[in-house]
MMTF fields as JSON, N, C-alpha, C and O atoms, coordinates in Angstrom:
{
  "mmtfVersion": "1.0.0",
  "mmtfProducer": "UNKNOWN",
  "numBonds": 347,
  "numAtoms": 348,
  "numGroups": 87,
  "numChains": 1,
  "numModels": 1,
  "chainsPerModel": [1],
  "groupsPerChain": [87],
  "chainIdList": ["A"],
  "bondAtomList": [4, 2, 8, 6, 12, 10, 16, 14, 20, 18, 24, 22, 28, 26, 32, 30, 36, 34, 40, 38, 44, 42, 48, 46, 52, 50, 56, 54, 60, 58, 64, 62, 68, 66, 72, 70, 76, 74, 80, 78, 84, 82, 88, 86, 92, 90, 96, 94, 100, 98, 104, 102, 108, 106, 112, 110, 116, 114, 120, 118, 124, 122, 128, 126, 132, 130, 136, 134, 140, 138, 144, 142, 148, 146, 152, 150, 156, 154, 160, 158, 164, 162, 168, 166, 172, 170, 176, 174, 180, 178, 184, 182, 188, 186, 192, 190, 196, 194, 200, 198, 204, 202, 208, 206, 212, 210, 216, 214, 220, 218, 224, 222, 228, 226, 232, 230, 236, 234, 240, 238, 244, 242, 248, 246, 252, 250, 256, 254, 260, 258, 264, 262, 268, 266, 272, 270, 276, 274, 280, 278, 284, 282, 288, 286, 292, 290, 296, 294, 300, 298, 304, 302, 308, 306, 312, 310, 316, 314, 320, 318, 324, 322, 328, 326, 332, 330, 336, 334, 340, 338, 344, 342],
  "bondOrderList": [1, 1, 1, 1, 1, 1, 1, 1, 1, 1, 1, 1, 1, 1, 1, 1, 1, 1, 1, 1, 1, 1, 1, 1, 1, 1, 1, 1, 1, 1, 1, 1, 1, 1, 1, 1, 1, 1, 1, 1, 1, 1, 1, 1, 1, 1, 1, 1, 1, 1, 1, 1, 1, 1, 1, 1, 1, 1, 1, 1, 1, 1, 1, 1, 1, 1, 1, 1, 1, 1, 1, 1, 1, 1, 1, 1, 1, 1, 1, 1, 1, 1, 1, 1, 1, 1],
  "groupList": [{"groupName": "UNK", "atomNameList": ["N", "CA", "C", "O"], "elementList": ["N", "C", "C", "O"], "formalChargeList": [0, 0, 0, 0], "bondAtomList": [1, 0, 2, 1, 3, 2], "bondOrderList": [1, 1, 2], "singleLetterCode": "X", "chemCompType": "L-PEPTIDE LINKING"}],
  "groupTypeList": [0, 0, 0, 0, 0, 0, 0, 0, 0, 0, 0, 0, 0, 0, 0, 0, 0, 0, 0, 0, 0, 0, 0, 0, 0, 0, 0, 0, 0, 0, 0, 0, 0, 0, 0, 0, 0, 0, 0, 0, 0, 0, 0, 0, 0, 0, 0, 0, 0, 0, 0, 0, 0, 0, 0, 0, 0, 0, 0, 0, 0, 0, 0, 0, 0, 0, 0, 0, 0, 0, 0, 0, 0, 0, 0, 0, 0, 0, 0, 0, 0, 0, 0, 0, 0, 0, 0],
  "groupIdList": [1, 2, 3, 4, 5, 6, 7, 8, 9, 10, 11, 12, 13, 14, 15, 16, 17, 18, 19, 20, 21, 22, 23, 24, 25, 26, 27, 28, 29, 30, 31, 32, 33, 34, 35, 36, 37, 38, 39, 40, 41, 42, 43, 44, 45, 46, 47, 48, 49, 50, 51, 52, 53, 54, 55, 56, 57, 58, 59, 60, 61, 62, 63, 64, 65, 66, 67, 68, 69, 70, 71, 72, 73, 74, 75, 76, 77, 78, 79, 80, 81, 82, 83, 84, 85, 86, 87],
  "secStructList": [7, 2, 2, 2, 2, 2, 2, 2, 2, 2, 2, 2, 2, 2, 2, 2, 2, 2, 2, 2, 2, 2, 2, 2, 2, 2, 2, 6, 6, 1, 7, 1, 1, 7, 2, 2, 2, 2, 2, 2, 2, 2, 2, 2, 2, 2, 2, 2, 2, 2, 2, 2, 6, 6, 1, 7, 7, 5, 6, 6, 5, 7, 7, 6, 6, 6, 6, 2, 2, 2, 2, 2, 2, 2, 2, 2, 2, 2, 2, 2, 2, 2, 2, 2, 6, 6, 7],
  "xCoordList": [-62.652, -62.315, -63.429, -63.636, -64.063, -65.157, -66.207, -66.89, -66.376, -67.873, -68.09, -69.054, -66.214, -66.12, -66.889, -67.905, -65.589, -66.312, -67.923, -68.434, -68.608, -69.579, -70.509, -71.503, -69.943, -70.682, -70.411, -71.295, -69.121, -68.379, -69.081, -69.643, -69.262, -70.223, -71.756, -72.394, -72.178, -73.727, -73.753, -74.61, -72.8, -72.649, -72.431, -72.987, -71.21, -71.164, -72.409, -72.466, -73.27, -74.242, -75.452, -75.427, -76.337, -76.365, -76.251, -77.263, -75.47, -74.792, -75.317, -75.936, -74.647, -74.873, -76.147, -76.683, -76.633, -78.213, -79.079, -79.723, -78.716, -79.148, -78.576, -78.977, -77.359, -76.707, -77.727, -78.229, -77.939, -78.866, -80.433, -80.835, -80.908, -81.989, -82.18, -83.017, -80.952, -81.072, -80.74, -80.951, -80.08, -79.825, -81.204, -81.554, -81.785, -83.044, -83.585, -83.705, -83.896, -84.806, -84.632, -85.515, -83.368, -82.498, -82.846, -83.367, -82.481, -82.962, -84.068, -84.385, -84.906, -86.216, -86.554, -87.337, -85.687, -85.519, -84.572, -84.75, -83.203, -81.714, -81.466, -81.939, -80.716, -80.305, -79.377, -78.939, -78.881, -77.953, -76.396, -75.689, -76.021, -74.808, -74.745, -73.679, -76.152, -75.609, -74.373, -74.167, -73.515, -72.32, -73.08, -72.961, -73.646, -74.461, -74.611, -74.153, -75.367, -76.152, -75.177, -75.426, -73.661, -72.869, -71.869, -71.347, -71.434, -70.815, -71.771, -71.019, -73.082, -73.825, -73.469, -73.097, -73.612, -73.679, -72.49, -72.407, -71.058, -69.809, -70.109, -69.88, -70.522, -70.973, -71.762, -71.742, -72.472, -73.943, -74.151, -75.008, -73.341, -73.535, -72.537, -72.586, -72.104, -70.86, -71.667, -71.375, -72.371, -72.925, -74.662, -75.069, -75.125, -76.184, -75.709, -76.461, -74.888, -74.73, -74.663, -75.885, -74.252, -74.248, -75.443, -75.751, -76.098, -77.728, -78.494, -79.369, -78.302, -79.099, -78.962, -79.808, -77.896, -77.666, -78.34, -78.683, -78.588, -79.641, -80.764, -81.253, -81.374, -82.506, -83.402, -83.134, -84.257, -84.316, -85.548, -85.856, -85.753, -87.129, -88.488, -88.819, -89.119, -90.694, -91.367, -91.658, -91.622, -92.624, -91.314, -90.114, -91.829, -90.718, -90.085, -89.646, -89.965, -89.562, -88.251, -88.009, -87.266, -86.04, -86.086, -85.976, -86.345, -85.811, -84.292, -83.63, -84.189, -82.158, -81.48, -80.527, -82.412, -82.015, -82.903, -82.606, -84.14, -84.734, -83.511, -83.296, -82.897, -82.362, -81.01, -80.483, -80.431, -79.453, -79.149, -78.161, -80.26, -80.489, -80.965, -81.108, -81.29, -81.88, -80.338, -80.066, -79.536, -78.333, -77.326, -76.604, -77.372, -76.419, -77.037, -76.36, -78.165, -78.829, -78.464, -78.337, -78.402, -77.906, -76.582, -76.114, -76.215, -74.249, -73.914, -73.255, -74.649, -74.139, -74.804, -73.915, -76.099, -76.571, -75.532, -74.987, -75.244, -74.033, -72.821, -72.516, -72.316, -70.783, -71.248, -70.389, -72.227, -72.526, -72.584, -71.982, -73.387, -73.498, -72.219, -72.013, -71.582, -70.154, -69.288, -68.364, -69.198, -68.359, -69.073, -68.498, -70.378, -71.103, -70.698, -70.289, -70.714, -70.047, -68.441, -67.823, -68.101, -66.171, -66.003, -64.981, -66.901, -66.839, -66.129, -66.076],
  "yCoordList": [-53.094, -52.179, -52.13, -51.119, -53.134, -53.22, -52.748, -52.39, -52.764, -52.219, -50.462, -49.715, -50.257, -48.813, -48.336, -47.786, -48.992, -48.836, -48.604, -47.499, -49.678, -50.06, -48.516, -48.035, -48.093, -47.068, -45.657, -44.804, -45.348, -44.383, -44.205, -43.113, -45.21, -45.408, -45.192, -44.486, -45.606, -45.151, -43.522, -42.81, -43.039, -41.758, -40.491, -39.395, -41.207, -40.273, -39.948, -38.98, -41.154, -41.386, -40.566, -39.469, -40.45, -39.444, -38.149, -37.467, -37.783, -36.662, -35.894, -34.886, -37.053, -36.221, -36.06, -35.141, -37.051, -36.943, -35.398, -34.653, -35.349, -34.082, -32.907, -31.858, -32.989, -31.64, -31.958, -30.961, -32.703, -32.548, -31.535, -30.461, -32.503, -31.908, -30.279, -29.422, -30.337, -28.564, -28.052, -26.842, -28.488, -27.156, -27.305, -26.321, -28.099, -28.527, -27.191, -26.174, -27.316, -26.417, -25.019, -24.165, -24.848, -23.084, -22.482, -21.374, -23.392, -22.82, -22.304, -21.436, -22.875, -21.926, -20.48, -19.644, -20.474, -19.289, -18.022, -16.819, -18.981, -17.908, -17.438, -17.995, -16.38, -16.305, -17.161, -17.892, -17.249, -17.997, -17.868, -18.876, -16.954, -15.673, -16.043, -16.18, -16.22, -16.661, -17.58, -18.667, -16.948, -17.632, -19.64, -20.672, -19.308, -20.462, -21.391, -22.534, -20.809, -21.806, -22.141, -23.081, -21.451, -21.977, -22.82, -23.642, -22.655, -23.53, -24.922, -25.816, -25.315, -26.18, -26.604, -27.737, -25.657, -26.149, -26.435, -26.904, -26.215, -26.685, -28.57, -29.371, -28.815, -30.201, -30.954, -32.185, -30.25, -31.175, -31.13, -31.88, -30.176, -29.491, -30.567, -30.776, -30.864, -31.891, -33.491, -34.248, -33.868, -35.113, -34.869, -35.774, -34.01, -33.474, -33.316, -33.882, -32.824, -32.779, -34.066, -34.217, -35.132, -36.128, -36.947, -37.543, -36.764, -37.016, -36.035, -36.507, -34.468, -33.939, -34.111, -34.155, -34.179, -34.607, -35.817, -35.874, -36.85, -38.155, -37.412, -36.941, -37.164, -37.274, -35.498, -34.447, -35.645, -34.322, -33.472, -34.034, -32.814, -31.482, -32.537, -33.183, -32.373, -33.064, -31.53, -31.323, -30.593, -29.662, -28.717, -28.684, -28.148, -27.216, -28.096, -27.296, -29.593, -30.349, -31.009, -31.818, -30.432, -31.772, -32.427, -31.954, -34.072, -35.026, -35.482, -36.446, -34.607, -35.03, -35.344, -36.108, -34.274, -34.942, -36.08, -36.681, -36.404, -37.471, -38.822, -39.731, -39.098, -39.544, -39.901, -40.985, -38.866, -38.716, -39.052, -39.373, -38.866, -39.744, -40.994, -41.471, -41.74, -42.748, -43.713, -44.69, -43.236, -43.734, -43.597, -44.531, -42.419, -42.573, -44.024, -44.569, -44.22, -45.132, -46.729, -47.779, -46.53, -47.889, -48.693, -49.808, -47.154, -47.532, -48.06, -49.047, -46.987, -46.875, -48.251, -48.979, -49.03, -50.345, -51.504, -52.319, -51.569, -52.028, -52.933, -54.057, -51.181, -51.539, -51.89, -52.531, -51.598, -51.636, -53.469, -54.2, -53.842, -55.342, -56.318, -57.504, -55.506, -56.303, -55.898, -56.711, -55.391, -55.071, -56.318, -57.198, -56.005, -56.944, -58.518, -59.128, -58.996, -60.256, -60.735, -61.797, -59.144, -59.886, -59.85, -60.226, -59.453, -59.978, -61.141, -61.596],
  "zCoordList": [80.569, 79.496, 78.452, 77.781, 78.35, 77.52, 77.403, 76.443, 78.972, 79.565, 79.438, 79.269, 79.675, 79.69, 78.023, 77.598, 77.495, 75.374, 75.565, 75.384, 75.921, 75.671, 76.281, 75.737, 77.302, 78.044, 77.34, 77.423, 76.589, 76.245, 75.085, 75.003, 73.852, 72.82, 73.079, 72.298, 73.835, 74.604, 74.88, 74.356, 75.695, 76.074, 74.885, 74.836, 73.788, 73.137, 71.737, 70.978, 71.811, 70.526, 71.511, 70.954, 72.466, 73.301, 73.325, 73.484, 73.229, 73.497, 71.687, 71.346, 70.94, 69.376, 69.096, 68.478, 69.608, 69.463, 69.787, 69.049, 71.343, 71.708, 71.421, 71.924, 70.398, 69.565, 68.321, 67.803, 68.008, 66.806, 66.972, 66.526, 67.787, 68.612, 68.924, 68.64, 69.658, 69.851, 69.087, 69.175, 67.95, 66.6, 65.82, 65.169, 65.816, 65.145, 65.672, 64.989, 66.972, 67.704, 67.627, 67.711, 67.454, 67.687, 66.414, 66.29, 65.336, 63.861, 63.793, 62.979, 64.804, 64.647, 65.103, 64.652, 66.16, 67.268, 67.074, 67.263, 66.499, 66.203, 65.019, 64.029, 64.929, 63.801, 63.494, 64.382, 62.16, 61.774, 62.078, 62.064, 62.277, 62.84, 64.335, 64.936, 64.979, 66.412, 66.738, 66.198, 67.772, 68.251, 68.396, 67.736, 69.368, 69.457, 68.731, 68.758, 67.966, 66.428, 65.637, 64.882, 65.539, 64.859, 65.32, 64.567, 66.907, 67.398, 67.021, 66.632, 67.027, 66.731, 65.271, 64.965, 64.486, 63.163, 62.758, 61.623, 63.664, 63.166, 63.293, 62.387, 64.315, 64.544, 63.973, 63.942, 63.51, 62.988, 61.581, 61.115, 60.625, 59.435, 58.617, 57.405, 59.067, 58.194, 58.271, 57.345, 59.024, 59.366, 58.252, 57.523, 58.341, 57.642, 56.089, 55.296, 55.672, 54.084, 53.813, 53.783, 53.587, 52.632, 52.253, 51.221, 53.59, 53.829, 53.054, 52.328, 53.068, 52.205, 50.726, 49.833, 50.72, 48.973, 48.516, 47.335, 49.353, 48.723, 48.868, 47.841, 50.088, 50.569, 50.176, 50.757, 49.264, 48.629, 50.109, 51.16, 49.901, 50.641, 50.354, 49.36, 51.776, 50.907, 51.111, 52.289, 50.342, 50.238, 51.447, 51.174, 52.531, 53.088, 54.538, 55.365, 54.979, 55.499, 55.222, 54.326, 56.333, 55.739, 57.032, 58.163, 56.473, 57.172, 57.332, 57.716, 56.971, 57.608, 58.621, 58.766, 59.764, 61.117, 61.644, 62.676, 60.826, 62.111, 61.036, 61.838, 59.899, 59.482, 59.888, 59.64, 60.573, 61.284, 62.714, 63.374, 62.88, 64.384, 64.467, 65.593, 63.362, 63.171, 62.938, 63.636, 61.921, 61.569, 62.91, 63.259, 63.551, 64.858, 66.135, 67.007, 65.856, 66.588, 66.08, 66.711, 65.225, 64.661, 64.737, 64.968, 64.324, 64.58, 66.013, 66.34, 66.888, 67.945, 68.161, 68.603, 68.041, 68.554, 67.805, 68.55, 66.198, 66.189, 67.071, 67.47, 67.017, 67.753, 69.518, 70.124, 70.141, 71.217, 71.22, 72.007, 70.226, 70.07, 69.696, 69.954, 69.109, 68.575, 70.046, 70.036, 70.79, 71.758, 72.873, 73.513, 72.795, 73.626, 73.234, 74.222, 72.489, 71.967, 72.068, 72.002, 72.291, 72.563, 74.15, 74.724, 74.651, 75.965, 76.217, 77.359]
}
């Protein structure tokens, strides 16, 4: 049951990662109105505000998502480690 956690937590930190990634990328390409880009941004737009509110613009750069992926990496190494220990 553990191993499953352990894999399910791997899978789903993954997964957010590469929704980050591709809205990163689409913003450059889509409009904002795209069906697409917003099914994305229902996901990723709520995890991104609390981060933008600390973390200000450097010149026309937001680091929000490499921040965001940095923090999903952690968590997810975390609980991956605490699950790994109740083995």
């Amino acid at each position: 049951m553990i191993i499953f956690l352990i894999n399910l937590i791997n899978f789903l930190s993954q997964a957010l990662i590469i929704v980050v990634i591709v809205s990163v990328v689409l913003s450059y390409f889509m409009q904002p109105y795209h069906p697409v880009r917003r099914a994305l941004d229902t996901i990723v737009e709520p995890l991104l505000a609390p981060i933008r509110r600390v973390v200000p613009l450097v010149g026309m750069i937001d680091f929000s998502p490499l921040i965001l992926i940095i923090l999903i990496e952690i968590v997810s190494f975390l609980l991956r480690n605490l699950l790994y220990a109740l083995r």
